[in-house]
Backbone as CSV, one residue per row, in Angstrom:
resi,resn,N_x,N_y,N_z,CA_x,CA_y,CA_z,C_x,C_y,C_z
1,UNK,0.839,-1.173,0.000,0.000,0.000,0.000,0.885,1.238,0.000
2,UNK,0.560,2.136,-0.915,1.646,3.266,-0.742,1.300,4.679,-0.353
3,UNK,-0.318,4.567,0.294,-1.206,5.534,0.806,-0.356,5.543,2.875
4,UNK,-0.260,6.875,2.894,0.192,6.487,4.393,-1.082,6.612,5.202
5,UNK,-0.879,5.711,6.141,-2.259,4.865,7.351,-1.990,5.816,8.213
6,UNK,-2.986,6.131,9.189,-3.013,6.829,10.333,-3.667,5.996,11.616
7,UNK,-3.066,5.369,12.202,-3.279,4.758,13.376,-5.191,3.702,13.075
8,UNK,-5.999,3.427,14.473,-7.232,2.897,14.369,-7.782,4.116,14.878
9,UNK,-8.049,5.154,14.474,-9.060,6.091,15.119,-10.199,5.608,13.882
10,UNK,-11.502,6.898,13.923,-12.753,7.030,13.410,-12.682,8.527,13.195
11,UNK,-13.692,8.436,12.362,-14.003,9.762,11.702,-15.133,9.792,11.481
12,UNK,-15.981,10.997,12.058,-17.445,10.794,11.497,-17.690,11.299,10.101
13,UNK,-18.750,10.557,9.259,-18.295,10.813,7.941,-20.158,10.116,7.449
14,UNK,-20.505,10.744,6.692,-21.959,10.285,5.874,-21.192,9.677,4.594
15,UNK,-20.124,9.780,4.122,-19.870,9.477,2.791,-20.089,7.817,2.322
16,UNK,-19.687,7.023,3.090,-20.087,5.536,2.933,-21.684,5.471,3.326
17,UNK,-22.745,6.292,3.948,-23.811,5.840,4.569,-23.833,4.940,6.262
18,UNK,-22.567,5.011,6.449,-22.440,4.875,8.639,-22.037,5.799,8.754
19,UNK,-22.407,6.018,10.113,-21.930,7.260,10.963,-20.716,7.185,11.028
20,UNK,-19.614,6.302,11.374,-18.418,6.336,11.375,-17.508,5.565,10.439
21,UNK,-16.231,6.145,10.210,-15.868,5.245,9.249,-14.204,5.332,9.632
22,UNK,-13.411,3.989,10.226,-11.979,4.209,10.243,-11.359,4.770,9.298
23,UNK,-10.324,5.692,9.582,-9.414,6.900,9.273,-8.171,5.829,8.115
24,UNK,-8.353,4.894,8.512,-7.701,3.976,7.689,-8.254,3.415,6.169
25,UNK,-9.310,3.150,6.595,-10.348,2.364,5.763,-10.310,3.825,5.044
26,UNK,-10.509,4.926,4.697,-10.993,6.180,4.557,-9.640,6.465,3.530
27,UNK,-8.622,6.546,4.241,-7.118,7.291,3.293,-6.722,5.905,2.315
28,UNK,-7.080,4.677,2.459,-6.721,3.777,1.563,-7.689,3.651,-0.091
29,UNK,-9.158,4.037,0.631,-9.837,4.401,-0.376,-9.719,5.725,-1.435
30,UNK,-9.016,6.819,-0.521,-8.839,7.846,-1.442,-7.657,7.733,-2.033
31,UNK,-7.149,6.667,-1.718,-5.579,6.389,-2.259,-5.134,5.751,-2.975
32,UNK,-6.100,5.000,-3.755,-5.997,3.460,-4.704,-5.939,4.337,-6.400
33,UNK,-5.075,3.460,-6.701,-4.994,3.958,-7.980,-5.807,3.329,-8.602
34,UNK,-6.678,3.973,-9.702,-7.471,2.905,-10.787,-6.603,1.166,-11.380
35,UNK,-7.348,1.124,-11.567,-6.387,-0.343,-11.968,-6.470,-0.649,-13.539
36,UNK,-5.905,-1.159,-14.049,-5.634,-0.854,-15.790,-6.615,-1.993,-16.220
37,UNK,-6.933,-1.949,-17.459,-7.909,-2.271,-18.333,-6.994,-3.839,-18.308
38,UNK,-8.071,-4.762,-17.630,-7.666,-6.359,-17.796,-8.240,-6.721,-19.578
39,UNK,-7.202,-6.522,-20.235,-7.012,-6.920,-21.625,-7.372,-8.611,-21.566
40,UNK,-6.964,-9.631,-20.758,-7.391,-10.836,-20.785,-8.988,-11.204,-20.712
41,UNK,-9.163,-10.087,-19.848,-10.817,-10.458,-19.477,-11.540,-10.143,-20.430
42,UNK,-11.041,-8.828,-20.844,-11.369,-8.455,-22.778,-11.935,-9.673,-23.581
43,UNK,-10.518,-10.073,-23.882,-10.145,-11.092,-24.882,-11.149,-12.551,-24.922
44,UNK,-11.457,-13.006,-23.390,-12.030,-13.577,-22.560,-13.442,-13.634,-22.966
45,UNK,-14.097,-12.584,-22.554,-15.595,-11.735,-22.944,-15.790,-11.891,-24.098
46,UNK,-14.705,-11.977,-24.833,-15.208,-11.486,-26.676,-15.021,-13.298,-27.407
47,UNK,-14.637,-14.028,-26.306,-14.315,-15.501,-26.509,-15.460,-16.572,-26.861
48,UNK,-17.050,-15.897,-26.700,-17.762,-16.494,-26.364,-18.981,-16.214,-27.690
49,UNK,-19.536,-16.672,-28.622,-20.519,-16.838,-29.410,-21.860,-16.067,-28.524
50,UNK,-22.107,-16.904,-28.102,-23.955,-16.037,-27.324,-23.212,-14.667,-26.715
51,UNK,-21.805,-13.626,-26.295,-21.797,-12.808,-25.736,-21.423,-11.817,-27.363
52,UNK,-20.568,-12.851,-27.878,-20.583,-11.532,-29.269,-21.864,-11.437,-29.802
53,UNK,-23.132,-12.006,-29.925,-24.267,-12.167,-30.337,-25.274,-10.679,-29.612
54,UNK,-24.742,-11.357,-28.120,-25.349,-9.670,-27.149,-24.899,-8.322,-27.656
55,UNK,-23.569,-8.509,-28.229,-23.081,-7.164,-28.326,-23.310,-6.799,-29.366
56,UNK,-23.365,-7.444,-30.537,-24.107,-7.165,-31.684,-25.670,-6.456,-31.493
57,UNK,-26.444,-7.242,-30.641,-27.573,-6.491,-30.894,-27.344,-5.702,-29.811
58,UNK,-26.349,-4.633,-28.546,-26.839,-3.674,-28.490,-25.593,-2.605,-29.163
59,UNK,-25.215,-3.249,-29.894,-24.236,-1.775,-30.745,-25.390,-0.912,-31.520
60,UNK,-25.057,0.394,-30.514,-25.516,1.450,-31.098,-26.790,1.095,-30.311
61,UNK,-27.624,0.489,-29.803,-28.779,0.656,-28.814,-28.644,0.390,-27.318
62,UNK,-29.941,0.788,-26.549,-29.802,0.172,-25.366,-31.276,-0.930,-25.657
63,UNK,-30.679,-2.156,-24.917,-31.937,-3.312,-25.267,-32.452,-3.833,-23.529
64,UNK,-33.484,-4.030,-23.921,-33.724,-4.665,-22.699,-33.456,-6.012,-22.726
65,UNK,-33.376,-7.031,-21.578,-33.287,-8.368,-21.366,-34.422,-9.489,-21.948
66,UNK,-35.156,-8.813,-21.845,-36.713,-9.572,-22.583,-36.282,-10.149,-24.188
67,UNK,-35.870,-9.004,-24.804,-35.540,-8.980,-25.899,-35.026,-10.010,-26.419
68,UNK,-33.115,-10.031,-25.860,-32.180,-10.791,-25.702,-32.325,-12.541,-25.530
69,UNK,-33.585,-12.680,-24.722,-34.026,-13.534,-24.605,-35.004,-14.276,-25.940
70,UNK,-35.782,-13.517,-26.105,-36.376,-13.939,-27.420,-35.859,-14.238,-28.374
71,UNK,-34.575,-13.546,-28.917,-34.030,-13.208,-30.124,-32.998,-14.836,-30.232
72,UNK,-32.005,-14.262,-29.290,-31.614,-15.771,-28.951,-31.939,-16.999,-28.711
73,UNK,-33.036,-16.765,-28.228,-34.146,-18.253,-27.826,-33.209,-19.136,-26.701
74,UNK,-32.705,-18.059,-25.972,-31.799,-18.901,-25.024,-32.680,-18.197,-23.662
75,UNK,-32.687,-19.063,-22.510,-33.040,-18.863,-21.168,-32.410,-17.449,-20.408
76,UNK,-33.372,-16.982,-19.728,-32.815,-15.779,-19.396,-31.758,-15.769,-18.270
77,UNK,-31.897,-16.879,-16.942,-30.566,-17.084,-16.535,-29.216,-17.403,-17.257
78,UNK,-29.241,-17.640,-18.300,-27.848,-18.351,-19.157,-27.441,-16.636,-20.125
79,UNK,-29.263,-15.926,-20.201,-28.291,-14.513,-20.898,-27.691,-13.556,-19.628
80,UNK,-27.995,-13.627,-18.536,-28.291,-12.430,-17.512,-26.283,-13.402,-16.948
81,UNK,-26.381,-14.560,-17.357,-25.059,-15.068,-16.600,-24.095,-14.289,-17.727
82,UNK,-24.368,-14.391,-19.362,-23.411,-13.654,-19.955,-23.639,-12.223,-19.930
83,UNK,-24.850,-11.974,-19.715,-24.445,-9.911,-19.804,-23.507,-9.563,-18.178
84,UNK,-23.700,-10.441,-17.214,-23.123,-9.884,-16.121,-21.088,-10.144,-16.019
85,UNK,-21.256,-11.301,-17.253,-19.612,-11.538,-17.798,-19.298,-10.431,-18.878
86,UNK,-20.072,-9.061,-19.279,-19.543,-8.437,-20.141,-19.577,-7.326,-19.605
87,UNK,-20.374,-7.417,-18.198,-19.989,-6.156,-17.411,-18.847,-6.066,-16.691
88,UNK,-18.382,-7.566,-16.011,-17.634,-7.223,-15.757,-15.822,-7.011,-16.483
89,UNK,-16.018,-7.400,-17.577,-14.812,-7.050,-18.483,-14.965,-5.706,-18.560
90,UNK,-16.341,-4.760,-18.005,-16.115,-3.562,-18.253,-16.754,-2.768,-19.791
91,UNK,-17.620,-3.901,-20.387,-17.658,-3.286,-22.199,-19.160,-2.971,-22.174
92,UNK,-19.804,-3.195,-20.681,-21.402,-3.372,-20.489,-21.873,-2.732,-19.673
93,UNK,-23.047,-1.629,-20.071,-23.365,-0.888,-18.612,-25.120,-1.357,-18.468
94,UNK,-25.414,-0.840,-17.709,-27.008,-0.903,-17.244,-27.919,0.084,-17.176
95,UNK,-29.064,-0.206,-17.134,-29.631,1.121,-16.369,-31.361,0.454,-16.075
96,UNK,-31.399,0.590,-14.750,-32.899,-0.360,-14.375,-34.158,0.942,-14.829
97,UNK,-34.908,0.611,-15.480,-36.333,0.877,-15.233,-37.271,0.696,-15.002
98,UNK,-37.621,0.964,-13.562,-39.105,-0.410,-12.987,-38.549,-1.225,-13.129
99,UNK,-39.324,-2.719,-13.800,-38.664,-4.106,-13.455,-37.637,-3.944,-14.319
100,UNK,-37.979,-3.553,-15.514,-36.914,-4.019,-16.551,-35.327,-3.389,-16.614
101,UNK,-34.503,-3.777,-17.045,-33.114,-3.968,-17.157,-32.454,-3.766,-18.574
102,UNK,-31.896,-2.373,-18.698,-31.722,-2.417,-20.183,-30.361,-2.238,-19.840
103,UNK,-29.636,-3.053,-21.487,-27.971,-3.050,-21.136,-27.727,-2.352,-22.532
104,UNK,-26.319,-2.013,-22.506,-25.627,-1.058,-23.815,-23.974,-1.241,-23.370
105,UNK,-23.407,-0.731,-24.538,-22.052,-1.114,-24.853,-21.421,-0.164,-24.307
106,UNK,-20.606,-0.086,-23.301,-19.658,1.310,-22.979,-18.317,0.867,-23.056
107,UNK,-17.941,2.229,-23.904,-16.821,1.937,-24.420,-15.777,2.067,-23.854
108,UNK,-14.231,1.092,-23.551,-13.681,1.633,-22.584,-12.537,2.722,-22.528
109,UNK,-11.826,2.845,-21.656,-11.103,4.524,-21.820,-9.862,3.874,-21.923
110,UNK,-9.417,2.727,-21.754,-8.561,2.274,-22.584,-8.196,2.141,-24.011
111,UNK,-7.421,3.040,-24.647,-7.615,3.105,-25.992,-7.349,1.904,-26.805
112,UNK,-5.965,1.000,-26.414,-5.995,-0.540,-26.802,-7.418,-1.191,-26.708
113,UNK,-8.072,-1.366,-25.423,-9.222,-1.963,-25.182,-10.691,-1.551,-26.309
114,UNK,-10.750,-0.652,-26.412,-11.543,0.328,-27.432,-11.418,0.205,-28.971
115,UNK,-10.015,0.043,-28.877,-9.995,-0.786,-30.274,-10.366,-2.076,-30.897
116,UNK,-9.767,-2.541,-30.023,-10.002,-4.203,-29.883,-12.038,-4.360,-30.229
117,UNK,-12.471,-3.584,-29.184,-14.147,-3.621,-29.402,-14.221,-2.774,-30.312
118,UNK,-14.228,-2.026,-30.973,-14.506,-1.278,-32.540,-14.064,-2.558,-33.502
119,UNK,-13.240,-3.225,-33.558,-12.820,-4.024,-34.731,-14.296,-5.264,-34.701
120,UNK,-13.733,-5.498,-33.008,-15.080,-6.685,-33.153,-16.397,-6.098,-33.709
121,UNK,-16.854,-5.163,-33.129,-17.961,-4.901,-33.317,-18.520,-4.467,-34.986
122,UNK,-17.479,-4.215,-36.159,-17.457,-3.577,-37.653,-17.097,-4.988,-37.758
123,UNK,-16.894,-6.087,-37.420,-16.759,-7.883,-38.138,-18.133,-8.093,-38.137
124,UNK,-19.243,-7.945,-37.192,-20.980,-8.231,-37.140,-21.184,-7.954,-38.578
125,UNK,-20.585,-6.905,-38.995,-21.591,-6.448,-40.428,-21.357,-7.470,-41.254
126,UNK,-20.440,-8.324,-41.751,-20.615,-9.037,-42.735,-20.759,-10.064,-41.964
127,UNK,-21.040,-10.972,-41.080,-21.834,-11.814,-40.512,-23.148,-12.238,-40.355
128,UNK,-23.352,-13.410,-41.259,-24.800,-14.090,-41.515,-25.632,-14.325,-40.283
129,UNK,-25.282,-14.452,-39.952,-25.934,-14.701,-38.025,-26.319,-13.437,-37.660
130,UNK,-24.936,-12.588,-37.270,-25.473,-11.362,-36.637,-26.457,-10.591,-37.473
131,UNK,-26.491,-10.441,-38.630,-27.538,-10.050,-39.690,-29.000,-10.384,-39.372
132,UNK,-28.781,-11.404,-38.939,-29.992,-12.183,-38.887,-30.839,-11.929,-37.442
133,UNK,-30.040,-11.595,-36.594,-30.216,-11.725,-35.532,-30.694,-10.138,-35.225
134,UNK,-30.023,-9.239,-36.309,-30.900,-7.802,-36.285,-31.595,-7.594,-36.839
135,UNK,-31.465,-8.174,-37.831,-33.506,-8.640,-38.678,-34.198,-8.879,-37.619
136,UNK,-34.173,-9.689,-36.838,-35.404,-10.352,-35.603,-35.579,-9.360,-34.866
137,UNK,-34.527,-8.655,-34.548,-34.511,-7.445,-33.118,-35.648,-6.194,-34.047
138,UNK,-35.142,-5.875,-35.318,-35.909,-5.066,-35.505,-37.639,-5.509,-35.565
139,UNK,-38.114,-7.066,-36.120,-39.409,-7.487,-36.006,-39.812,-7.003,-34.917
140,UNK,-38.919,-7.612,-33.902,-39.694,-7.775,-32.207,-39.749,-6.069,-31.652
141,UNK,-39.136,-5.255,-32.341,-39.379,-3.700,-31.933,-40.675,-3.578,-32.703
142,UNK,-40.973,-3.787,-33.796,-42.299,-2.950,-34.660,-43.265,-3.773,-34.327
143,UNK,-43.032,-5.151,-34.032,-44.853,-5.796,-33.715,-44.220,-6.539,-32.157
144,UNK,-43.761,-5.673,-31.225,-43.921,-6.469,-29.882,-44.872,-7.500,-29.966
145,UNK,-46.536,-6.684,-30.260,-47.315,-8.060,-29.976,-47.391,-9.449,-30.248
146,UNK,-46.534,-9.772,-31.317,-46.382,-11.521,-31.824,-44.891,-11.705,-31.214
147,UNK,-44.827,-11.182,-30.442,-43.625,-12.157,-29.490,-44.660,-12.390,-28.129
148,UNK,-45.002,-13.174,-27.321,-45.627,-13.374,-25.800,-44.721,-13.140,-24.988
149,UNK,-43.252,-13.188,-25.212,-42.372,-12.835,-24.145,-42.312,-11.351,-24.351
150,UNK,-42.465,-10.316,-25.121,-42.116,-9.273,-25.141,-43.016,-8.371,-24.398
151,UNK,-44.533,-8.971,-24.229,-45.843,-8.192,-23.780,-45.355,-7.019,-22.855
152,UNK,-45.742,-5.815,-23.429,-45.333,-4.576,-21.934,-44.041,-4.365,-22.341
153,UNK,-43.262,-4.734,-23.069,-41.596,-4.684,-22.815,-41.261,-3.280,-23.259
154,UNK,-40.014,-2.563,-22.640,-40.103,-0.996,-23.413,-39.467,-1.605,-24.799
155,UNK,-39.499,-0.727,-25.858,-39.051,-0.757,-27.359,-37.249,-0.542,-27.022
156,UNK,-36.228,-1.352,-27.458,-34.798,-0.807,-27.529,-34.473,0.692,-27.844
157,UNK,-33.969,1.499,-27.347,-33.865,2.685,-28.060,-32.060,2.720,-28.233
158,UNK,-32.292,3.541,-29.085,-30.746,3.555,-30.132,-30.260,4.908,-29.572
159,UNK,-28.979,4.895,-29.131,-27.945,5.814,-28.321,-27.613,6.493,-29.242
């Protein structure tokens, strides 16, 4: 650790949400350096068919989970296990509304890392699958009603 510690005292402090918070616990947190873009976990994330499939359909939108599910025809624990493996490589953000859960691509501030996802993501276009797979996304946006999983679902909107 290269933050200097100050003994076990306390400090009263709202910033975590307790009333008190060790003086230690406190200067180590303001003291951590970011940690660099895990390029493996990258590499890792982008290793996987059903997760390049996710990222295809939300390049350039935010989608909800409903969706993802339909499109793929895969179970929603097996998509919610890969969108939470593309968050944490860092290439996936969220944002809850009411029940639903819409995810989108954030790009990272690693400029190696950023590249790496721009290349993947301009390979979808000439890909028969991913093509296909945004043909369906756009059906299931214009007639929600002939999907039964989609009933109520918000429409993807495009970033």
């Amino acid at each position: 650790m290269d933050c200097p510690l100050v003994g076990s005292s306390y400090l009263p402090t709202q910033m975590y949400g307790h009333q008190y918070i060790s003086v230690k616990a406190y200067i180590y947190d303001m003291c951590r350096t970011p940690k660099p873009f895990d390029l493996v976990q990258l590499f890792a994330a982008l290793a996987d068919p059903t997760r390049l499939r996710l990222l295809n359909l939300m390049n350039g939108r935010e989608v909800c989970v409903c969706y993802f599910v339909e499109i793929l025809k895969q179970g929603q624990p097996k998509i919610s296990r890969h969108l939470a493996y593309l968050r944490r490589a860092g290439i996936v953000g969220t944002r809850r509304e009411g029940k639903w859960m819409h995810y989108r691509i954030e790009r990272p501030d690693d400029t190696k890392a950023a590249s790496i996802l721009d290349v993947t993501l301009r390979s979808f276009e000439t890909d028969r699958k991913m093509k296909a797979d945004l043909l369906r996304l756009g059906q299931a946006c214009c007639e929600p009603q002939s999907f039964v999983t989609l009933q109520g679902a918000p429409i993807p909107m495009n970033l």
